[in-house]
N, C-alpha and C positions, 0 to 999 in steps of 0.2 A: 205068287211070290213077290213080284213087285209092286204088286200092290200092297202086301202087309208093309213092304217096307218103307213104302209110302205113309203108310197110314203111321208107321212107328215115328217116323223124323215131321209129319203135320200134330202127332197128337200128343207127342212126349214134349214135355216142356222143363224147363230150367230158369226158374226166377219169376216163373210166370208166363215165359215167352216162349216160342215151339222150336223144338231142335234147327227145322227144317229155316227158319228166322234167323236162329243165331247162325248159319254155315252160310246162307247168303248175304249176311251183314260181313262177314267176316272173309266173303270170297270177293265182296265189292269192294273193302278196306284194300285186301291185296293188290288186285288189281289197279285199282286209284293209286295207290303208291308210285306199282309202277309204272305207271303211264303219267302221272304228274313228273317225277323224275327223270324220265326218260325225254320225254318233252322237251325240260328242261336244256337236258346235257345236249342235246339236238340243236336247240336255238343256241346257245352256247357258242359251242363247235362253230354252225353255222357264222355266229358276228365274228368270233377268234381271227376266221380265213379271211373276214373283211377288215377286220380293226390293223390287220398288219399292212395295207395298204397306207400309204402318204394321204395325210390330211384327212383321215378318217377318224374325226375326234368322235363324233357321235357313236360308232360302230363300239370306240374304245370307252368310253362311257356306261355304255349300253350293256358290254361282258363285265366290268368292273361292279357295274350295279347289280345286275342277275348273280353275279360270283356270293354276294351276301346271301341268298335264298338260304336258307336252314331246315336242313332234313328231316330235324324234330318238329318245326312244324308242319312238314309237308306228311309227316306220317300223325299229326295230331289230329288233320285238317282230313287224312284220309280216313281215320278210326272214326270222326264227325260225321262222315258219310255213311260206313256201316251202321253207327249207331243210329241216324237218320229212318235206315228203311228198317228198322225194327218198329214192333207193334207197343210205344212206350203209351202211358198216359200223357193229356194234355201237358200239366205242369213240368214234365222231366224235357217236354218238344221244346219249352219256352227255355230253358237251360240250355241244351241243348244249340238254341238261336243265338242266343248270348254268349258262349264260347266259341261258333263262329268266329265272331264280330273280334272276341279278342286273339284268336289267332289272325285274322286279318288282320289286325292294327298292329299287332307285332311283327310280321312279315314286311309290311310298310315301311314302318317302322326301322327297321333293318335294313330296306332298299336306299331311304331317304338315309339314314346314315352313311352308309357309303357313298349318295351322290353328294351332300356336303361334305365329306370329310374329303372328298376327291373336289370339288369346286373351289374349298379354301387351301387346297394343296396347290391349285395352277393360278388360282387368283395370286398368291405370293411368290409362286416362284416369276409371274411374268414382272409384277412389281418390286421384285429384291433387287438391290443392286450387289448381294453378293451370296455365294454358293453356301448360307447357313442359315438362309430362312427356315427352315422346319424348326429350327432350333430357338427360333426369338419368343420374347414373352406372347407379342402380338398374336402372332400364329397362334400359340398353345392360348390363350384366355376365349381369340375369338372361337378355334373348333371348341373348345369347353364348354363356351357360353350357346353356341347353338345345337351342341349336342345334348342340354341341357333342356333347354327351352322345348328342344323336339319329345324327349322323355315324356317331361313334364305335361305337354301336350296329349301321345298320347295314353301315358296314365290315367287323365283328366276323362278321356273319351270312353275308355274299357269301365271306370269305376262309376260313370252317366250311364254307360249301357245298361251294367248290373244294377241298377237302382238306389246308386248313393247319392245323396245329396252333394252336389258339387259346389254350391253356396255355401253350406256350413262346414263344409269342407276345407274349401279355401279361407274362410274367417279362420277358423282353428288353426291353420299352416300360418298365417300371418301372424297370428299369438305366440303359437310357439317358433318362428322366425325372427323373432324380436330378442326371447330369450337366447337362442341361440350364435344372435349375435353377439350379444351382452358377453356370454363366455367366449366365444371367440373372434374376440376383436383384435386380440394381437393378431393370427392367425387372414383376419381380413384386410388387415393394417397392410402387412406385407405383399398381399392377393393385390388391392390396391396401389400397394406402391410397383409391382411389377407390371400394371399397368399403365402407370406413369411413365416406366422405365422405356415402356414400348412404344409410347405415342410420343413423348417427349427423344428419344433418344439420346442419352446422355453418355451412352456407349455402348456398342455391338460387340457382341463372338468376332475373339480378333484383337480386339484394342488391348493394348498393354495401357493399363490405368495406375494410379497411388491413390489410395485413400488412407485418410490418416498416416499411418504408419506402416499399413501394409501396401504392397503392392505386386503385379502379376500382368497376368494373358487373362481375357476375359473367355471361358470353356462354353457357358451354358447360363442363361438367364431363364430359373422356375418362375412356377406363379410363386412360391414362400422363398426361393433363398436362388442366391447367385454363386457360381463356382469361378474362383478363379485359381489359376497356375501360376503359384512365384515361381522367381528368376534361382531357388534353391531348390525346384521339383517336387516341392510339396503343395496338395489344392488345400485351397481356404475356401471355408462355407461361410456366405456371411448373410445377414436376414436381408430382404431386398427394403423393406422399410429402414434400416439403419444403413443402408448404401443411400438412399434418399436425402436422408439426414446431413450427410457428411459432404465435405468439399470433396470433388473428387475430380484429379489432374488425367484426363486423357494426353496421352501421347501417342497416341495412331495417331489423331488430328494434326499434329504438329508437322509443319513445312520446312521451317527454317529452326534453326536453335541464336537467340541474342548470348555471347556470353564474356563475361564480365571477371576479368584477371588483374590482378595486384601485382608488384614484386618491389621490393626494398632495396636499397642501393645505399653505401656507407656513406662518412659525410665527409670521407675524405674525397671523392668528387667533385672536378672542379665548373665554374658556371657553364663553360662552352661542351663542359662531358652531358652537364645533364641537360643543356641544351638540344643535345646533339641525339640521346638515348629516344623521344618518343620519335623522331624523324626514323631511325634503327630500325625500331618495333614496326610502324607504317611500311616501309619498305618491304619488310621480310613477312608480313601478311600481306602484301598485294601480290607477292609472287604466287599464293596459294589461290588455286583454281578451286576450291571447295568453301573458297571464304573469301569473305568480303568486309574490306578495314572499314570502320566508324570512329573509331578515336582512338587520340594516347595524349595523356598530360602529366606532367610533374605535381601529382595531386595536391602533397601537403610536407611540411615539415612534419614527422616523427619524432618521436621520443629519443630513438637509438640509432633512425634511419629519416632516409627522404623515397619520400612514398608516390609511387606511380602506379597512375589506373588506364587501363587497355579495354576496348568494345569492341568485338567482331561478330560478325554474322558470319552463322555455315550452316551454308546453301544446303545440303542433305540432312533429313530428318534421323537417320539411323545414328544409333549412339556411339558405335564402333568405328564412325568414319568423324564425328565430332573429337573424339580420347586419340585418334589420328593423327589430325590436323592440331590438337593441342601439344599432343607432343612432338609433331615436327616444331612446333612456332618455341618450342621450349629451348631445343638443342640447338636454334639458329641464333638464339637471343644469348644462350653461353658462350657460343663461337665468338658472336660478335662482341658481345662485351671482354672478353677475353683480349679482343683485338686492340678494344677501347683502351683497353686498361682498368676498365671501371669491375667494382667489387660486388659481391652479392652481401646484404646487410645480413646480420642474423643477430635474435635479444640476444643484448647485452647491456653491460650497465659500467660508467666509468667513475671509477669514488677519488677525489681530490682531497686530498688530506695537505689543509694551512699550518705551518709549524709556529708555537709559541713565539712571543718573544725571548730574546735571551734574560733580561732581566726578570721578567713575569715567571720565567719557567724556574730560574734560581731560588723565589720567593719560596713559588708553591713546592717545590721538592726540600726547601728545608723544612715547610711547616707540616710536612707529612713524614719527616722522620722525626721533628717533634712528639709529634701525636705517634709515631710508635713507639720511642723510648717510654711514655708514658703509662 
């Protein structure tokens, strides 16, 4: 009895190949799965209990990298092995060999990704000096550019394995690289300039900027377009090559604020008042501990007024504590001119009207009721 049933699963075949073939291809598949697997979660486990140890970078490495393993390959990589101890012909073994190799290189492939995309994460954070590096152009072009370069790598190696030419290969990608710059060069316009944006830094996540006529909180700098937050709670998307373009005023950088105030005063003011008015102004800014006096003069004669210019510095970059300090130095300069006696000017215009002479004006009113009775 066991032996016919022997002889049924050595001599019955399917595809060419004996039952008894295909149930051990398929019992070594199983197995291999689960002992790759299990392996696996074992080492795992094992660096986990180590990596949570102080200054155990490498342990923590080690689970981060192994965490990218992929199941589908390890169950690709195990059906490789069933199919291995089957009775194939030559040509189907050399196939066979060859998807090895690309499952290997994909695997790799996948380790190596996670351990750059984990190397340029600590490399910027140990060089930021502030808590939004993930978010800068730099970060995002350089993982791009080496995640890139790693693909492309090994694409190059799996399509040499299987017997492409990799020579005319790469001439052909060059050709059609060229075109495809051609159409998109806005598109690399912008890729570029948010590489500028990065190396140059002209402004970080954080700075509150003006450009042109808009302006905001800087949110997130792409490779194509920059987000920023105006001060009305709406984001503006703008191309990062037309942020390039443009002047553009940072005000996170800004220490101090210079600022530069006017005000009129009538002309019935006498020499010793307006004498006396930038000494006023000087005084009532040096009491202010947020600022610092630089000038005051009786600028110019005016049309309607006499015109004085003020320069001060304040010491704090926030804008709330500058419209502060402006409006205390407003309400002290009212007091005190008040005190003065002195006027605030405001447009006006004064029309002088010369009266005829008496005889002239006799003339012309009778030759004008001439010419009406006429």
């Amino acid at each position: 009895m066991e032996h016919d049933i022997i002889v049924f699963f050595t001599d019955s075949q399917f595809l060419g190949i004996s039952l008894a073939n295909w149930i051990l291809a398929i019992v070594a598949s199983t197995l291999s799965f689960i002992l790759v697997r299990g392996a696996i979660g074992f080492v795992l486990r094992k660096i986990r209990t180590r990596s949570s140890a102080p200054n155990a970078h490498l342990s923590y490495i080690a689970v981060e990298v192994l965490s990218g393993t992929s199941n589908t390959l390890i169950l690709l990589a195990s059906l490789l092995i069933g199919v291995g101890m089957l009775d194939l012909p030559e040509r189907w073994l050399g196939r066979v060999s060859s998807l090895w190799f690309v499952v290997a290189a994909l695997q790799v492939g996948l380790w190596a990704n996670r351990a750059i995309a984990l190397a340029l994460y600590r490399y910027f954070a140990r060089h930021s000096t502030t808590s939004t590096f993930q978010g800068s152009a730099l970060a995002t072009l350089s993982l791009w550019g080496a995640k890139v370069l790693l693909w492309a790598t090994v694409l190059m190696a799996m399509l040499s394995n299987v017997g492409v030419n990799i020579t005319a290969f790469v001439a052909s990608l060059g050709v059609g690289g060229i075109a495809v710059a051609l159409a998109v060069q806005n598109i690399l316009g912008d890729v570029f300039a948010s590489l500028a944006i990065a190396v140059d830094k002209p402004f970080e996540i954080g700075d509150f900027i003006v450009v042109g006529s808009l302006s905001g909180t800087v949110e997130h700098v792409g490779l194509k377009t920059t987000r920023i937050r105006s001060l009305g709670g709406e984001q503006i998307v703008m191309a990062n090559a037309d942020m390039i373009g443009s002047t553009i005023q940072n005000y996170k950088r800004l220490q101090e604020r210079r600022i530069v105030f006017d005000f009129r005063l009538t002309y019935d003011c006498s020499v010793d008042q307006v004498r006396e008015v930038p000494k006023k102004v000087e005084e009532i800014i040096r009491r202010l501990k947020n600022a610092r006096f630089d000038r005051s003069h009786f600028r110019s004669f005016g049309e309607t007024s006499l015109e004085f210019e003020t320069v001060y510095i304040v010491l704090d970059p926030s804008y709330n504590v500058y419209m502060d300090v402006q409006q205390t130095i407003n309400l002290e300069i009212m007091e005190a001119f008040a005190d003065m006696d002195v006027r605030f000017a405001f447009p006006s215009r004064t029309v002088y009207v010369a009266s005829l002479p008496e005889s002239r004006a006799s003339k012309r009113t009778a030759l004008e009721m001439d010419k009406a009775q006429a």
